[in-house]
N, C-alpha and C positions, 0 to 999 in steps of 0.2 A: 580540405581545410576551409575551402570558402563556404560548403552547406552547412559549416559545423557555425560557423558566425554569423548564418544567414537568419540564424533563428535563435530564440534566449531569452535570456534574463535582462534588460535593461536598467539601470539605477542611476538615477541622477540626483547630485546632492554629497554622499559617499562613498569616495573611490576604492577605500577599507573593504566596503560592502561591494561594491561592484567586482573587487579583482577577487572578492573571495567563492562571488558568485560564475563570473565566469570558468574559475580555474577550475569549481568543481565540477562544473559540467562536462568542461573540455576531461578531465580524467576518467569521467562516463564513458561519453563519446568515443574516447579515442582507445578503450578497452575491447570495443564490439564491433561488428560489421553486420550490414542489412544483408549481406549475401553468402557472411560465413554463420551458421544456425548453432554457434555453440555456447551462446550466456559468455558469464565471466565470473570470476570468484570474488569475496573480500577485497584481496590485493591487486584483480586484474591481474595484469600480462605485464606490471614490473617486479614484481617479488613471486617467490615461492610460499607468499604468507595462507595458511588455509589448504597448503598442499595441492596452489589450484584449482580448489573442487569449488565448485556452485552449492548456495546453502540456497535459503531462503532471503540471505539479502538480495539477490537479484530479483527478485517478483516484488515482495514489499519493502526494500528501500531504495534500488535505483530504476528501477522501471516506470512509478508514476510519473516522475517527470517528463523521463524519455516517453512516455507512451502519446505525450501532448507536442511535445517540440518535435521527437526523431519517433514517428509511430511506427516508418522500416525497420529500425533496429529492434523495437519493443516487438516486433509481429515477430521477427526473427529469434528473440527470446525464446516466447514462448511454440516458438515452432522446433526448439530443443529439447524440448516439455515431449511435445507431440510426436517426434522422432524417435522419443526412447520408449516409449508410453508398456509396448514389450516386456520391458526389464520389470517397468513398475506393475503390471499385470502379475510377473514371476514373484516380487516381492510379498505382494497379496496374498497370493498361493501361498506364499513358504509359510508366511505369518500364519495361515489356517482361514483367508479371507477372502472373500470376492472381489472382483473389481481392480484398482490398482491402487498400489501405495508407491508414491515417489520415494526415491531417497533422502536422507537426510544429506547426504555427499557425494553431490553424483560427478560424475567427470564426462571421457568418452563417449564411454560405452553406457549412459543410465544404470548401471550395475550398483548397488548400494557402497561406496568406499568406507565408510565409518570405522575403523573399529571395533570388534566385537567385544561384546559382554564379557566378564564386569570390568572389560577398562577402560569401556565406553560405551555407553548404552544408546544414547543419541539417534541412532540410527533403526533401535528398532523402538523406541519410545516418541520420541520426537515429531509424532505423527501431522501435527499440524502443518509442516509444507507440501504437505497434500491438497490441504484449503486453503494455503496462500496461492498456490500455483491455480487452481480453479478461480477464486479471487482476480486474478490477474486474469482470466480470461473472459471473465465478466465482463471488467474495465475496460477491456480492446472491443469487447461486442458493444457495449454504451457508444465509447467514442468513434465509432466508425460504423454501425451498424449493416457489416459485411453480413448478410446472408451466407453466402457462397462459402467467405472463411468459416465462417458457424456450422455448416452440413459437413463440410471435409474436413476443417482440421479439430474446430474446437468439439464439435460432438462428439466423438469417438472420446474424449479425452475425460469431458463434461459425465460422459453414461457413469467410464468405468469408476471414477471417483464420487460420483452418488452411488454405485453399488459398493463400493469401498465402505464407507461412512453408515451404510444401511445395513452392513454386516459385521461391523467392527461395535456398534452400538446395541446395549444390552437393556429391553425394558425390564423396570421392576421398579415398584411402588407407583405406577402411573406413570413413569420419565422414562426415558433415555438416557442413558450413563455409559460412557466412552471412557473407561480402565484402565490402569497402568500407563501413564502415558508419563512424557515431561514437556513441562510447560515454556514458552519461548525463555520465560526465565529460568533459567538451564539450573540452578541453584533449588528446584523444586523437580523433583524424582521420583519417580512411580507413584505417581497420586492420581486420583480418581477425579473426573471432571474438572480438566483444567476448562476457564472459563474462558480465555479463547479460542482456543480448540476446537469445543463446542460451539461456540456461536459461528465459527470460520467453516465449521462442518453445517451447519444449519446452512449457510449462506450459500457454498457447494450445490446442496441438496434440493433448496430454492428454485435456484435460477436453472440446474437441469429439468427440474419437473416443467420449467418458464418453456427452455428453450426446448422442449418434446414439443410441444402445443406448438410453439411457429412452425417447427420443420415439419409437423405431422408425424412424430418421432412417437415409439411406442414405449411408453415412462412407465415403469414400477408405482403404483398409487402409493409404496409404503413409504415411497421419500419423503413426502411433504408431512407424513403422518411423523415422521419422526422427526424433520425439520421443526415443527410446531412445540413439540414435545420435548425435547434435548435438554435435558438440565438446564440450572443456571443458579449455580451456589451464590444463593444471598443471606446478608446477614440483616434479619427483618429489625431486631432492636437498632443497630446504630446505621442501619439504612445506607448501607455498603455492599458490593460485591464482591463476592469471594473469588480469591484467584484459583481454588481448589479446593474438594469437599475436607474442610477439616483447617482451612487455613489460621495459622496463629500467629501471624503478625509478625515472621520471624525478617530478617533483614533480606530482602531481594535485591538482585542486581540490574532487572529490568521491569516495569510495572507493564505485566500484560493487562490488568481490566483497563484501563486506560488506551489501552489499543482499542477497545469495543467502542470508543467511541470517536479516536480515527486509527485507522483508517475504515474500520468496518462499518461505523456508522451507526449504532447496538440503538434502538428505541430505551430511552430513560426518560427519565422526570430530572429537569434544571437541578434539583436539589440531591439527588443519589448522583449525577455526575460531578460536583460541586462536590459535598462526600469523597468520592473514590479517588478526586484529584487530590482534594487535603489528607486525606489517612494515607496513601502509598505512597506520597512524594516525601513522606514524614518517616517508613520504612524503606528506602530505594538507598543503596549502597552510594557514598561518594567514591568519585573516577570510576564512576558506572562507562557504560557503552553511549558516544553520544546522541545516538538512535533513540536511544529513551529519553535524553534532555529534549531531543523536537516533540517528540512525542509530546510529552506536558506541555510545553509552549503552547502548541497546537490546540489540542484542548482545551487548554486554557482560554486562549484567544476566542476560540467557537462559543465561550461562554462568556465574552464580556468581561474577561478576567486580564484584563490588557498588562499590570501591573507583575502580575506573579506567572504572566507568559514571559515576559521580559527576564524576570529572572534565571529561566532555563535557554531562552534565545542566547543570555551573553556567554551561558557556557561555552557555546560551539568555539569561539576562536581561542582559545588557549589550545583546541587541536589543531588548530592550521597552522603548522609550519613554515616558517621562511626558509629561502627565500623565495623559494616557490606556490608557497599555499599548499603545502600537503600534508593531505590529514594523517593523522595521528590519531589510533584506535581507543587509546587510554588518554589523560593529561598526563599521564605517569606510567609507562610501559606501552606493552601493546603493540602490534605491529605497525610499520607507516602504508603510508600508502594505502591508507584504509579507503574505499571507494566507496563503502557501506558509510559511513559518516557524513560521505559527500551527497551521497543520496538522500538520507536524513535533513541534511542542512536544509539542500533545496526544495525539499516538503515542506519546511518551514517558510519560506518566502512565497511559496506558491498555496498551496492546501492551508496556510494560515494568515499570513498579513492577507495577500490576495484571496484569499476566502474562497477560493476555485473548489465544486465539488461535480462531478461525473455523476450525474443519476441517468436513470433508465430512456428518459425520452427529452433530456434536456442537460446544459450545463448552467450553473448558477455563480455569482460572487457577490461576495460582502467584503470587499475592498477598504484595507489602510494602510498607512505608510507603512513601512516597517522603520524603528526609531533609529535616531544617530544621522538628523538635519537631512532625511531622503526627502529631496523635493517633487520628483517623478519617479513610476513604476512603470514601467511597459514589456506587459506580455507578449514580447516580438513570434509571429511566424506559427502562431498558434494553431495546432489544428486539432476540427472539431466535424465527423463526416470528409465530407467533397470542398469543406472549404479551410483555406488559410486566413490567422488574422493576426491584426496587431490590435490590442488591449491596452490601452496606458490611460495613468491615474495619477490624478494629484490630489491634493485638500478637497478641491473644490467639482471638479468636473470626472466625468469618464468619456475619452471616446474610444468607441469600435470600428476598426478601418478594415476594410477587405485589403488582400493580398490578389485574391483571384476572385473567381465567376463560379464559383458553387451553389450549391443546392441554397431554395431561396428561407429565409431566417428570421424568426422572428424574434424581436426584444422587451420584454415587459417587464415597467418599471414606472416610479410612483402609485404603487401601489393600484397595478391593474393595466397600466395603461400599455399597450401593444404598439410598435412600432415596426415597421417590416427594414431589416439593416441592406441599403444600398451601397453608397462606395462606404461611407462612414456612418456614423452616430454617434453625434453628443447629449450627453445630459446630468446633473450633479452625482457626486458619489452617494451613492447609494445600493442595497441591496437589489442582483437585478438576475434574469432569469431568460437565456438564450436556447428560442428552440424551433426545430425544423418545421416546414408549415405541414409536414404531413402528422406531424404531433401536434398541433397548434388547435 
């Protein structure tokens, strides 16, 4: 219990905000172990909600956090991934595939749980947590840049899911098109080119042809060709992205193009993201999932849209129940003890007021309060590489303190200026860019 408060969320100002923030953590936290390798479902280990089984909320919605505060437990995640990888190899095969397809619901044994056809398709449609889970292994090689882990665990993993995605993918008319699938919005079924899918599978495809080239790893050249290539239904007259070829507007329950711009990060123009947030937060079901309320927040916020982020931020607490702060999957139904929602939340305090984003040779923020009179932020315990920090923000200033004696770090901000970070470092809030001097 004490390494679980040694590290976190701090807030001063809102103690609403703060116990909402702690409590969601600690439900993470206290779901997983860094030395038992088996994920956690939905509900974690206090309900039977989800049957137990691990979806895709564990890689994209409670892992980014932990992968920065508790990076043991996030390695151990995806070393669950990497334990079954077998099963998902069989999956591949059965499908008619190369490479591996994860499950949609996997438990034990990696074995696909789902449901079979037609009273539940999920499992063999639902291909995208194939590229969340490569996704997620991306992000642990950014923030740590383990060599060692990259050759033995993450490559084997990295190969077969770029051969997955290079066999599951069908050219014709000049693109790459990935068929019959269902989109994270589960409420769209056997449609062609869901468009994050595709981009999730582009990004898979990426960064194994990346990681060939450092290990000296011998890479298929046809990944990148289809990376490049891979659809991307847009709609040219009203300057939107299509969730899927043929989309009509009909009501969703979660906006996936709006993912492409986080967590995936999609290359747009200010004005087509701006677009995609006003047209699908205008079709998005009310007592949707609150996974999609941060979602918008977040984007919104990345776009200067402070006002109409705020809108989807206040959703969150109508799920947090008293008297404990436990989340609630719906406003209205739903299972409790949703741990996917908590995960959610805290992507919104981190990945959007603190503007925290993982790129390739560096970490970055564009820092603000988050509202409701918060006078401090501090990103206590932070870790980035070989070192630990603490991060905190007000109106006015930011300082960077060491925890320990890590690899040496550089800071650049006002617009150019380089700073090498010793015990600490201050300077006004502003957008600012931390990176090792062997990147530097």
């Amino acid at each position: 219990m004490k390494i679980v408060w040694s590290r976190g969320i701090d807030i001063e100002g809102n103690l609403t905000l703060a116990a909402a923030i702690n409590s969601s953590l600690y439900d993470i936290v206290s779901n997983m172990r860094p030395d038992w390798p088996y994920s956690t479902s939905p509900g974690g280990i206090a309900n039977n909600a989800y049957h137990g089984h691990t979806f895709w909320d564990s890689e994209t919605w409670m892992y980014p956090t932990l992968l920065l505060f508790f990076p043991d437990i996030a390695k151990s995640m995806l070393e669950y991934r990497f334990l079954r990888l077998e099963e998902a190899m069989k999956k591949a095969l059965w499908s008619g595939h190369k490479g591996a397809s994860f499950p949609w619901e996997s438990a034990f044994t990696g074995y696909e749980c789902t449901c079979c056809a037609p009273i539940n398709i999920e499992g063999i449609e639902e291909i995208h947590i194939t590229g969340d889970i490569a996704f997620a292994f991306i992000q642990y090689y950014y923030a740590t840049k383990d060599l060692t882990w990259l050759r033995t665990t993450a490559w084997p993993v990295l190969y077969q899911i770029a051969e997955f995605w290079n066999s599951r993918a069908i050219l014709k008319d000049g693109v790459y098109n990935i068929n019959d699938v269902q989109c994270p919005d589960e409420s769209s079924t056997h449609v062609n080119n869901s468009i994050y899918t595709n981009v999730v599978a582009s990004r898979s495809l990426e960064f194994a042809s990346y990681a060939a080239k450092i290990l000296g790893k011998q890479e298929n050249p046809q990944w990148l060709i289809v990376a490049k290539n891979v659809k991307i239904p847009f709609d040219s007259k009203n300057q939107i992205h299509l969730q899927y070829d043929g989309y009509n507007g009909h009501t969703i329950n979660q906006a996936d193009v709006v993912l492409l711009q986080y967590p995936l990060r999609y290359q747009m123009t200010k004005e087509v993201a701006t677009n995609d947030i006003k047209y699908y937060q205008n079709v998005t079901q009310n007592n949707g999932m609150f996974t999609g309320d941060a979602t918008y927040s977040i984007a919104n916020l990345r776009l200067g849209l402070y006002k109409e982020a705020l809108q989807f931020y206040d959703l969150s607490f109508p799920h947090i129940k008293p008297p404990f702060n436990v989340w609630q999957e719906r406003i209205v139904g739903g299972n409790y003890h949703f741990i996917t929602g908590a995960g959610g939340f805290l992507q919104n305090i981190v990945f959007g007021y603190a503007g925290f984003d993982l790129n390739p040779t560096n970490f970055s923020m564009n820092p603000i309060l988050p509202p409701g009179q918060v006078t401090v932020v501090t990103l206590r315990g932070l870790h980035y590489l070989d070192n630990i920090l603490d991060i905190s923000y007000d109106t006015k200033n930011i300082t960077i303190s060491r925890q320990n004696v890590g690899s040496k770090l550089i800071v650049e901000y006002d617009d150019g200026h380089k700073a090498e970070l010793h015990d600490h470092l201050s300077f006004s809030v502003q957008p600012f860019i931390v990176t090792d001097s062997d990147n530097n």
